[in-house]
Backbone as CSV, one residue per row, in Angstrom:
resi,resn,N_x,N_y,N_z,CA_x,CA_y,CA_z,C_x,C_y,C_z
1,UNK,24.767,-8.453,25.750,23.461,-8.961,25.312,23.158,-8.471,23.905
2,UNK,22.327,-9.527,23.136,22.002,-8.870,21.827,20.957,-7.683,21.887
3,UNK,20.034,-7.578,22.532,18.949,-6.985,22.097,17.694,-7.694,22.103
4,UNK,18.306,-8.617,21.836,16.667,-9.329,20.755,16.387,-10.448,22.292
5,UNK,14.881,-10.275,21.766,13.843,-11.386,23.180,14.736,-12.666,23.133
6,UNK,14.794,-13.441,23.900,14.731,-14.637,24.350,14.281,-15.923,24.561
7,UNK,13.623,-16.828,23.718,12.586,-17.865,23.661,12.419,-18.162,25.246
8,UNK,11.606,-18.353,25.391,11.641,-18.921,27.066,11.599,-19.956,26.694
9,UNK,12.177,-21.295,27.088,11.720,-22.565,27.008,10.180,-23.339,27.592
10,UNK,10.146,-22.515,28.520,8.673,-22.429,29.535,7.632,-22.656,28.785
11,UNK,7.369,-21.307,27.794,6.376,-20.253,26.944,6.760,-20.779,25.515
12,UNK,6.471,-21.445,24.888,6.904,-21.343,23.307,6.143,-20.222,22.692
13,UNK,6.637,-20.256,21.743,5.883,-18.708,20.831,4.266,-19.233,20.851
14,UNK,4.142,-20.096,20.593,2.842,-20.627,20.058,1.878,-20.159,21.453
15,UNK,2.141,-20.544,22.726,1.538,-20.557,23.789,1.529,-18.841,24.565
16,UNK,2.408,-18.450,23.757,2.939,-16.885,24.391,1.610,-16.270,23.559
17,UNK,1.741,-16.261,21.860,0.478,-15.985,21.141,-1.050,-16.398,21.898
18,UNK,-0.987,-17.442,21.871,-2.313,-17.793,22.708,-2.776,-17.151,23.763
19,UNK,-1.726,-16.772,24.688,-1.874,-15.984,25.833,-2.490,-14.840,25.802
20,UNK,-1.692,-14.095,24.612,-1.934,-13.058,24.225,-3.104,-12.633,23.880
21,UNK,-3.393,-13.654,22.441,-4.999,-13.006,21.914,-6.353,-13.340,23.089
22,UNK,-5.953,-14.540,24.568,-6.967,-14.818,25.867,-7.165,-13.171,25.833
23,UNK,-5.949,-12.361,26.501,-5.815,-11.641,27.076,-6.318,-10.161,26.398
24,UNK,-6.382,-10.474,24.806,-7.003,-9.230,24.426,-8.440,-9.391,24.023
25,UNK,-9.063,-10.858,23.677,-10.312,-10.782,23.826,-11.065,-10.108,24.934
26,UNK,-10.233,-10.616,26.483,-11.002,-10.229,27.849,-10.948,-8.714,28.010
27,UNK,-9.424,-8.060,27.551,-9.743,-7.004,26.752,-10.840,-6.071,26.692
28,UNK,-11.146,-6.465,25.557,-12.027,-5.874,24.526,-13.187,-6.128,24.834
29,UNK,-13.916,-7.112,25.263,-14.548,-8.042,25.353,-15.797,-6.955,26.624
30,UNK,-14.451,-6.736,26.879,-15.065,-6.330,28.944,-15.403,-4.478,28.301
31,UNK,-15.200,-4.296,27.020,-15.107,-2.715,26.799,-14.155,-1.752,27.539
32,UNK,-13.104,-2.336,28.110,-12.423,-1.085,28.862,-11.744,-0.071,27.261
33,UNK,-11.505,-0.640,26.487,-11.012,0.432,25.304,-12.037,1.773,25.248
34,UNK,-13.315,1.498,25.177,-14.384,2.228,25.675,-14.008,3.711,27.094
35,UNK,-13.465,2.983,27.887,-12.921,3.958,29.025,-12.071,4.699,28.970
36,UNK,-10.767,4.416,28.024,-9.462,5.003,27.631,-9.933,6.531,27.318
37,UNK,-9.248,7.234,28.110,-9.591,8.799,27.995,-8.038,9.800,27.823
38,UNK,-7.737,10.743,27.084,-6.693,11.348,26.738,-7.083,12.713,27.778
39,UNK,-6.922,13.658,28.595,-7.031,15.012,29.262,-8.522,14.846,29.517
40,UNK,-8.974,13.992,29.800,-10.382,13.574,30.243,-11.172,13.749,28.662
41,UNK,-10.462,13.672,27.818,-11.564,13.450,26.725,-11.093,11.889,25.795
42,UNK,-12.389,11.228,25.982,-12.718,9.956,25.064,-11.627,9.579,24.346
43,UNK,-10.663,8.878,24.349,-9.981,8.275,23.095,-9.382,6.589,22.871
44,UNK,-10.761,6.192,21.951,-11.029,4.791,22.379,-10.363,3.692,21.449
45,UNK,-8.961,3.729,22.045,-8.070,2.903,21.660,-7.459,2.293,22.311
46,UNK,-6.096,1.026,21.886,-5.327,0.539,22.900,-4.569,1.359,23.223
47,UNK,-3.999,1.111,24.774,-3.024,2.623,25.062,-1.572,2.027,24.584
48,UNK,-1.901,0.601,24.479,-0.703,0.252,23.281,0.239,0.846,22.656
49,UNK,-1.471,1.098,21.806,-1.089,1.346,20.013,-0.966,3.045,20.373
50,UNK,-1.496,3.624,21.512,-0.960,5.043,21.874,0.442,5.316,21.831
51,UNK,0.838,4.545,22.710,2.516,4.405,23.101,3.096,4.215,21.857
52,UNK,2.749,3.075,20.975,3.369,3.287,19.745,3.481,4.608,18.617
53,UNK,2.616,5.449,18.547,2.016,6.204,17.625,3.161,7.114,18.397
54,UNK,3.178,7.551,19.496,4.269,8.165,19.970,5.661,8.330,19.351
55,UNK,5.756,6.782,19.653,7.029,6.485,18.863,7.328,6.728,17.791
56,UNK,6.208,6.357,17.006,6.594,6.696,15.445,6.092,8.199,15.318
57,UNK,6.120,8.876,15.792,6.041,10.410,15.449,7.313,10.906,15.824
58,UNK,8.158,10.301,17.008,9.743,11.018,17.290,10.156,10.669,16.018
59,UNK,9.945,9.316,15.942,11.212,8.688,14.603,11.089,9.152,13.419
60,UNK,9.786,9.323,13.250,9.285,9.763,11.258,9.099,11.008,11.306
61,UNK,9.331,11.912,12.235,8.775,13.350,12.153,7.745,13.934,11.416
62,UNK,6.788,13.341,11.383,5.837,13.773,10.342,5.029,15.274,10.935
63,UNK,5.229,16.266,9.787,4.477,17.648,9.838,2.633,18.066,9.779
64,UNK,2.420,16.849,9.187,1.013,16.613,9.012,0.395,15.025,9.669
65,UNK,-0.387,15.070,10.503,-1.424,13.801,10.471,-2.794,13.980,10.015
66,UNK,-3.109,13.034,8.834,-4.543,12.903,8.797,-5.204,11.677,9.437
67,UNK,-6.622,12.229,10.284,-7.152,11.260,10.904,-8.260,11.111,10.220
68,UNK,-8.613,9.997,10.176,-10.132,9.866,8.992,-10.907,8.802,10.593
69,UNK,-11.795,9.895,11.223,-12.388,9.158,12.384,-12.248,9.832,13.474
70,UNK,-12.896,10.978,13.661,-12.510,11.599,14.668,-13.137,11.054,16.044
71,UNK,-14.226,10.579,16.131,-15.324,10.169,17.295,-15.145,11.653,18.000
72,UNK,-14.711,11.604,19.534,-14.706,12.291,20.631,-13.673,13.351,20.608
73,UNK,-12.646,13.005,19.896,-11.625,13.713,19.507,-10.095,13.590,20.483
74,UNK,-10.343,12.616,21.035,-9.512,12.295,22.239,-7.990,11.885,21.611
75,UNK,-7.812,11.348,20.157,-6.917,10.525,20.041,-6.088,11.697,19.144
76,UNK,-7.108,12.843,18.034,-6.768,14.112,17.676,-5.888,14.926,18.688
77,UNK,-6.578,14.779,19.853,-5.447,16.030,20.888,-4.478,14.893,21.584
78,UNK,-4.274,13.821,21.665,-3.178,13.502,22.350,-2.033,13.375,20.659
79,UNK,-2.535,13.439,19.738,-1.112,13.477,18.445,-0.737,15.125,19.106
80,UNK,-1.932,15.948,19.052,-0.769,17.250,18.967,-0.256,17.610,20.419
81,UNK,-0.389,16.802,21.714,-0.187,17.204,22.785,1.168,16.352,22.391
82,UNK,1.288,15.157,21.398,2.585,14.589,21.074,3.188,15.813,20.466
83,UNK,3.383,16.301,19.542,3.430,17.462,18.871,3.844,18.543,19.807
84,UNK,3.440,19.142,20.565,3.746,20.187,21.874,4.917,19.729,22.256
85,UNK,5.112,18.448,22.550,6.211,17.694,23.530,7.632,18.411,22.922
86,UNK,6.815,17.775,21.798,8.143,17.484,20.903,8.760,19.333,20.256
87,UNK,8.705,20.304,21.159,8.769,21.433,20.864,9.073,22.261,19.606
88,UNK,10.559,22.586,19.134,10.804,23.656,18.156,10.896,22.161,16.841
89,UNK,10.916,21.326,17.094,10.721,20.297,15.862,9.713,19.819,15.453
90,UNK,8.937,19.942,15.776,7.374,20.185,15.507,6.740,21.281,15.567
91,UNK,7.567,22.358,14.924,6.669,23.833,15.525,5.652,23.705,14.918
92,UNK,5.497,23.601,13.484,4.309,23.967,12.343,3.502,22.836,12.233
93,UNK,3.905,21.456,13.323,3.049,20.416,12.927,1.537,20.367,13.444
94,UNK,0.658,19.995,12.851,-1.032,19.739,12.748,-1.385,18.875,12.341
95,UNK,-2.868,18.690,12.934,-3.276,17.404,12.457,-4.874,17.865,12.038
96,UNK,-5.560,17.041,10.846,-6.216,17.362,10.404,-7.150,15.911,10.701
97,UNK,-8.472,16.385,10.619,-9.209,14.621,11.308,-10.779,14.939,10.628
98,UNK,-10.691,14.043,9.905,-12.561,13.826,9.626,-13.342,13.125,9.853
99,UNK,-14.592,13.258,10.134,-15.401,12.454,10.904,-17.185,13.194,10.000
100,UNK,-17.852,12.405,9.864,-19.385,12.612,9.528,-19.991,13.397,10.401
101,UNK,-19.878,13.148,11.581,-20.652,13.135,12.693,-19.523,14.836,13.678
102,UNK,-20.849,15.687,13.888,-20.553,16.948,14.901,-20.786,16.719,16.126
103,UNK,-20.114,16.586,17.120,-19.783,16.427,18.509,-19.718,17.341,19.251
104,UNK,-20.948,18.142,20.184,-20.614,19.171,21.337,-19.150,18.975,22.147
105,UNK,-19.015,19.794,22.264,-17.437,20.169,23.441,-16.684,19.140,22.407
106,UNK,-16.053,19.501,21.522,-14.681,18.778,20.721,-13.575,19.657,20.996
107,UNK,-12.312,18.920,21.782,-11.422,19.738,22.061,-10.940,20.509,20.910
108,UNK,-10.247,21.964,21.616,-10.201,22.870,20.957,-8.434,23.090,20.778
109,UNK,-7.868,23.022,20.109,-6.321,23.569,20.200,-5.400,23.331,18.906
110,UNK,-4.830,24.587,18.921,-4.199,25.431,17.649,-3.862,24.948,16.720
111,UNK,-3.176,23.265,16.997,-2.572,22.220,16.127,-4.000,21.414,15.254
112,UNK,-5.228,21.363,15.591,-6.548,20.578,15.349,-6.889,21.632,14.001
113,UNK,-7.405,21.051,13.027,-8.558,21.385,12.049,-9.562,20.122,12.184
114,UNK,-10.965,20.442,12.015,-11.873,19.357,12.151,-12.572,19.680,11.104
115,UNK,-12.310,18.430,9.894,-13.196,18.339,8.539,-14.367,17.731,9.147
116,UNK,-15.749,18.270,8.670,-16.974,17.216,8.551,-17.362,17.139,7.075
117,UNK,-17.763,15.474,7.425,-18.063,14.745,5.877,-17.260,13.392,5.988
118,UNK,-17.756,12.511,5.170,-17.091,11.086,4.690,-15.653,11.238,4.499
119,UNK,-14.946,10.465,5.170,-13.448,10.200,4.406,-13.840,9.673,2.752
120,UNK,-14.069,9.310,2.326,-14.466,8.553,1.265,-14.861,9.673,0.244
121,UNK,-15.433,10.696,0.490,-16.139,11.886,-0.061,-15.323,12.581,-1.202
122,UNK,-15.674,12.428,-1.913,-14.518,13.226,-3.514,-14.095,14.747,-2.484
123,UNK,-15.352,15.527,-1.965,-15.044,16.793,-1.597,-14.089,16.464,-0.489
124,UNK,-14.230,15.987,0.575,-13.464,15.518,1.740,-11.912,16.099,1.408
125,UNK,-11.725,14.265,0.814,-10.615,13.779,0.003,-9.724,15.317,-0.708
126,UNK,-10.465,15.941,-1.153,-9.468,16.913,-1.847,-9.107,17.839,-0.574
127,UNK,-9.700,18.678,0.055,-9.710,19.108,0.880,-8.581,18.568,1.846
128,UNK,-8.670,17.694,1.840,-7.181,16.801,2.684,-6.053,17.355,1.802
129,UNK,-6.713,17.365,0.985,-5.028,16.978,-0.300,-4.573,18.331,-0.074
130,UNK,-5.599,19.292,0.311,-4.899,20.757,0.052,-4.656,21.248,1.067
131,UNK,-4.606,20.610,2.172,-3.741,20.788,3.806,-2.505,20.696,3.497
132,UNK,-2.426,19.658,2.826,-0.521,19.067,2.333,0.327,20.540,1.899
133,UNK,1.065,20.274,2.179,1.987,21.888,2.006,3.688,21.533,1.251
134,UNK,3.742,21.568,0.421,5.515,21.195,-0.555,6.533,20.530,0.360
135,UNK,6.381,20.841,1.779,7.730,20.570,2.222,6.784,19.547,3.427
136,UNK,5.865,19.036,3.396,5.263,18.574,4.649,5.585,16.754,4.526
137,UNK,5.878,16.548,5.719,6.085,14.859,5.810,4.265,14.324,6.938
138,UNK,3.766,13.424,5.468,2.222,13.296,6.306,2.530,11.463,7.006
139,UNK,1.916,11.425,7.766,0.972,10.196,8.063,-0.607,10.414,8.312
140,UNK,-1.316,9.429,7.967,-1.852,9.093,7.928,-2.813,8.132,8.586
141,UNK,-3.941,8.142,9.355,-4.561,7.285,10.419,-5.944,6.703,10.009
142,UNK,-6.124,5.443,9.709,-7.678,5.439,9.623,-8.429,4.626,10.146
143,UNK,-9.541,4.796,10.912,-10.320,4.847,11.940,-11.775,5.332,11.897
144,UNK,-12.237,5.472,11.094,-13.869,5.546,10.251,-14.838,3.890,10.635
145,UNK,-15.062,4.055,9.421,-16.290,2.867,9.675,-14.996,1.690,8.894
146,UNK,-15.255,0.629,9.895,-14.547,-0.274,9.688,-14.854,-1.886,8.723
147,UNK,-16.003,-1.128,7.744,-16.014,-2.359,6.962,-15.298,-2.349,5.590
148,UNK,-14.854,-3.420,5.106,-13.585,-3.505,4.343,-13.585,-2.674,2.859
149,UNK,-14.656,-2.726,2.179,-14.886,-2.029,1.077,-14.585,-0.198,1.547
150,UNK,-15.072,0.028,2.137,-14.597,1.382,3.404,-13.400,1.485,3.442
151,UNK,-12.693,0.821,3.794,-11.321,0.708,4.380,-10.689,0.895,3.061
152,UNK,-10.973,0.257,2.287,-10.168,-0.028,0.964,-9.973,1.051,0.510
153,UNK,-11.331,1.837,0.350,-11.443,3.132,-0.356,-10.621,4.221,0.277
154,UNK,-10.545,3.956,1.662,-9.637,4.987,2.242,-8.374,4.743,1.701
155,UNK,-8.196,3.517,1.916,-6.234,3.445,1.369,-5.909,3.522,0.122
156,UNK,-7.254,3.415,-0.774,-6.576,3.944,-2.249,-6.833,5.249,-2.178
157,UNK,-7.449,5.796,-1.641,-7.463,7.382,-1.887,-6.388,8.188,-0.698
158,UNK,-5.814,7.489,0.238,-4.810,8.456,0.914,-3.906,8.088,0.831
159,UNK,-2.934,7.136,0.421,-1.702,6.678,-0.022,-0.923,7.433,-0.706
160,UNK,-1.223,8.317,-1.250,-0.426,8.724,-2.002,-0.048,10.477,-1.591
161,UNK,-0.746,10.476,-0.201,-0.393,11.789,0.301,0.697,11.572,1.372
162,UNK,0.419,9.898,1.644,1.941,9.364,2.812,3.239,9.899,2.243
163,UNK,4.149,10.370,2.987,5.633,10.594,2.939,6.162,9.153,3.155
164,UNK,7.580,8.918,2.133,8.083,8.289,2.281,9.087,8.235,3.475
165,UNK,8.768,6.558,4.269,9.389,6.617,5.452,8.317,6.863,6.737
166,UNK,7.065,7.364,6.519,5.997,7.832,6.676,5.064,6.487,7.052
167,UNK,4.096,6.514,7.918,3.138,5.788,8.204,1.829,5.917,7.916
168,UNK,1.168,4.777,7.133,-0.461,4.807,7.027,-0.951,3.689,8.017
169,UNK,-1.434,3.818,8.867,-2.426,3.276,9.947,-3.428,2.761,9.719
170,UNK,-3.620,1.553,9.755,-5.349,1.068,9.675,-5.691,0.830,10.774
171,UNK,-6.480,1.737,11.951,-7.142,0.832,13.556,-8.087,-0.273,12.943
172,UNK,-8.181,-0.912,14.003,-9.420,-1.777,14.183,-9.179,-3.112,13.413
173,UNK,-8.372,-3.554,12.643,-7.857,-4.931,12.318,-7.907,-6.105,12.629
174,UNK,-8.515,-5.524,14.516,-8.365,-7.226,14.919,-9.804,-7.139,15.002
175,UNK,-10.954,-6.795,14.295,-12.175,-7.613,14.157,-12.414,-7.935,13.302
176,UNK,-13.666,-9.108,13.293,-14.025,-10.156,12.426,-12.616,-11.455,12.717
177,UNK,-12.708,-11.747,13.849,-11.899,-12.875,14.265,-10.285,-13.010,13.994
178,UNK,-9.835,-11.198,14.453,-8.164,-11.370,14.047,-7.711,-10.668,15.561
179,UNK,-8.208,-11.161,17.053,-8.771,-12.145,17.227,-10.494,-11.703,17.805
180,UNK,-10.801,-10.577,17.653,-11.971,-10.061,18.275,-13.177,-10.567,17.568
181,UNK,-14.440,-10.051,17.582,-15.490,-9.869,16.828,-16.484,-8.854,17.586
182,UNK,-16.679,-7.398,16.363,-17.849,-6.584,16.849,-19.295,-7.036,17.073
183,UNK,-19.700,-6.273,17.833,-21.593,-6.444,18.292,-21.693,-5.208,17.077
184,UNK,-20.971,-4.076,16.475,-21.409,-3.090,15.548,-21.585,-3.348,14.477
185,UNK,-23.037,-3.845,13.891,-23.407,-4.173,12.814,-23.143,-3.260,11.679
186,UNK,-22.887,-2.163,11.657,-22.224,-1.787,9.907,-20.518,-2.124,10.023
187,UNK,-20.100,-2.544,11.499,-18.497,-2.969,11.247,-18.408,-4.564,11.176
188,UNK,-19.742,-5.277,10.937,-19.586,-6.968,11.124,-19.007,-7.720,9.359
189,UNK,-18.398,-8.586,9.703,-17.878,-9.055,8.599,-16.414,-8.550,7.973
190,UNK,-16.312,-8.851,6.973,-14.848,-8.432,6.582,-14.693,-7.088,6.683
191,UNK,-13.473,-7.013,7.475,-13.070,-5.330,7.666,-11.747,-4.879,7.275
192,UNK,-11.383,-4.160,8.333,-9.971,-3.548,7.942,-8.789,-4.480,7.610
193,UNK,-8.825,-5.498,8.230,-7.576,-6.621,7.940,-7.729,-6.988,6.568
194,UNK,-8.801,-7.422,6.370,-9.251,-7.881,4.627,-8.986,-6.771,3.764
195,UNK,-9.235,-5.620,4.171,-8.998,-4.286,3.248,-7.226,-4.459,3.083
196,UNK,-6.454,-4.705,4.339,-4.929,-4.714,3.882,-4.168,-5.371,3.471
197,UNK,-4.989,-7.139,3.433,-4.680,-7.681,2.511,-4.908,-7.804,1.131
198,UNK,-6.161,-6.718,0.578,-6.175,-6.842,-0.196,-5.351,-5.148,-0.820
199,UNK,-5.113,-4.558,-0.361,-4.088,-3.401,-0.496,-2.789,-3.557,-0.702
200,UNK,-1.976,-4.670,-0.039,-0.689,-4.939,-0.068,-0.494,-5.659,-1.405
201,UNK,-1.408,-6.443,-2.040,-1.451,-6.991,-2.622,-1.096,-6.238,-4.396
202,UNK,-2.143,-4.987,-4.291,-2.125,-4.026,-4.985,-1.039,-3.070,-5.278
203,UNK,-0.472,-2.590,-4.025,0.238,-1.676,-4.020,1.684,-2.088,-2.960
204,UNK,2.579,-1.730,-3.983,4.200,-2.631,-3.373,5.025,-1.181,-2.875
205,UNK,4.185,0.120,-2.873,4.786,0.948,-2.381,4.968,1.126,-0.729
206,UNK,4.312,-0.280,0.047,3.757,0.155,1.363,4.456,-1.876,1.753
207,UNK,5.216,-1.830,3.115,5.097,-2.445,3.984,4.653,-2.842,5.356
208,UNK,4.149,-4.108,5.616,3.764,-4.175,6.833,4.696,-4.389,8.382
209,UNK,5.002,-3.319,9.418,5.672,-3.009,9.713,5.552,-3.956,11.202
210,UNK,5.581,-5.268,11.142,5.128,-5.947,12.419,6.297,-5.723,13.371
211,UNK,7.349,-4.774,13.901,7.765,-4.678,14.859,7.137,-3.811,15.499
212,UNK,6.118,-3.026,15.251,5.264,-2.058,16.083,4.194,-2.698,16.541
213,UNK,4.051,-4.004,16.571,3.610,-4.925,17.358,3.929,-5.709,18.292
214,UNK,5.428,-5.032,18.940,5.747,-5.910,19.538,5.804,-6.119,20.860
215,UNK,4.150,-5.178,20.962,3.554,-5.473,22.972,3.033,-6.316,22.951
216,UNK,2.867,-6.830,22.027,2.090,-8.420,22.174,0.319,-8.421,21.838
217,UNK,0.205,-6.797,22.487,-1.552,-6.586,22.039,-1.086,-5.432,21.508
218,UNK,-2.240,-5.375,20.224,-2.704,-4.541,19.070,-3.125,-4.374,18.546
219,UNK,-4.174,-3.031,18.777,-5.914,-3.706,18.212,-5.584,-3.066,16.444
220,UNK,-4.006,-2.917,15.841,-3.972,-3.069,14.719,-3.474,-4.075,13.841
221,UNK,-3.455,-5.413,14.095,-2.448,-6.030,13.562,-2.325,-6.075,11.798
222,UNK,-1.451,-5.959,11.672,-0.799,-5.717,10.092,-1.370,-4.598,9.587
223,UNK,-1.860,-3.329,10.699,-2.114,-2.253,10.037,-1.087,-0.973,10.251
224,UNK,-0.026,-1.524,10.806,1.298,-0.802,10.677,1.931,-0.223,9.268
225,UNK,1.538,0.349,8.476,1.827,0.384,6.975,3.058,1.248,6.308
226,UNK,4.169,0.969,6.621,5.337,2.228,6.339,6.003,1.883,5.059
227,UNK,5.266,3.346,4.718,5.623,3.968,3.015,7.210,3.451,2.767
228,UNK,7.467,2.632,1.584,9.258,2.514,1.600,9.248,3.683,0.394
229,UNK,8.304,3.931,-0.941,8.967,4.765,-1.922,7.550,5.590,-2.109
């Protein structure tokens, strides 16, 4: 066998897609992303795009993650409980996560630093920069407020702390009709997808990595972003 999927004759791509985005509106739609919990704490994503993030932490080994979005902190402790797994090859790895907003009971463990303040924030922003350590391979996650001018600002200001080979993450992509739409009025209208098209556009140091899409649901689409130089 090659490897590679199989057209069904049944299913054409076209109808397989369709299926797909039914199936992640009802999704989303119904709020179970809302329920998704990591060691009983909050982490409100697809368990998807969990499973993936997995993946790309065996493959890219990255020593540093920055999260710009902490909420509950649920999605912070399952990178470094990834991190634990992954034992003496990740000894020194951490993840660093900012968020505006202070949260009673935020999990606590050795691999976590928790910045408060704007991703966007000149002070923030440096403060990130000086986590980075000479020999560290970063990715990068962002997950803040999801309207596109926002978004933008994040990816011109953390791009250039990505390791090559390395991943920058945009969550939340599929709103404003790619295929969702928020009820969260500072996330309505053009968001993160518009921010990466207008990023790719800009900057030829970064590809969009659509085989990490290939569960079919992904509440990032084309926010797979792996650094080539």
């Amino acid at each position: 066998m090659s490897g590679q999927a199989r057209a069904n004759p049944k299913y054409p791509r076209e109808e397989v897609s369709r299926r797909a985005d039914a199936f992640h509106e009802a999704y989303y739609y119904a709020g179970l992303w809302r329920q998704t919990t990591w060691m009983g704490v909050p982490a409100w994503k697809c368990p998807l795009d969990l499973w993936v993030y997995q993946e790309i932490i065996h493959q890219t080994r990255p020593t540093l993650i920055i999260e710009c979005g902490t909420a509950h902190g649920g999605t912070a402790l399952y990178l470094a409980h990834v991190f634990d797994a992954m034992g003496d090859a990740a000894q020194s790895a951490r993840v660093v996560t900012v968020d505006i907003a202070e949260r009673p009971n935020m999990p606590r463990h050795a691999r976590i630093e928790y910045l408060r303040g704007s991703s966007t924030d000149g002070a923030i922003i440096a403060r990130a920069r000086e986590r980075v350590r000479p020999d560290d391979r970063v990715m990068v996650i962002l997950d803040s407020l999801h309207s596109r001018d926002h978004v933008l600002a994040e990816l011109r200001a953390y791009w250039p702390l990505v390791s090559p080979g390395c991943y920058l993450i945009v969550e939340d992509s599929n709103i404003n009709g790619h295929p969702v739409w928020t009820d969260y009025e500072p996330d309505a209208g053009p968001g993160p997808f518009e921010a990466i098209a207008d990023f790719v556009k800009e900057n030829d140091r970064f590809e969009v990595d659509h085989s990490r899409e290939r569960f079919m649901m992904t509440f990032n689409p084309g926010g797979y972003l792996r650094r080539k130089r």
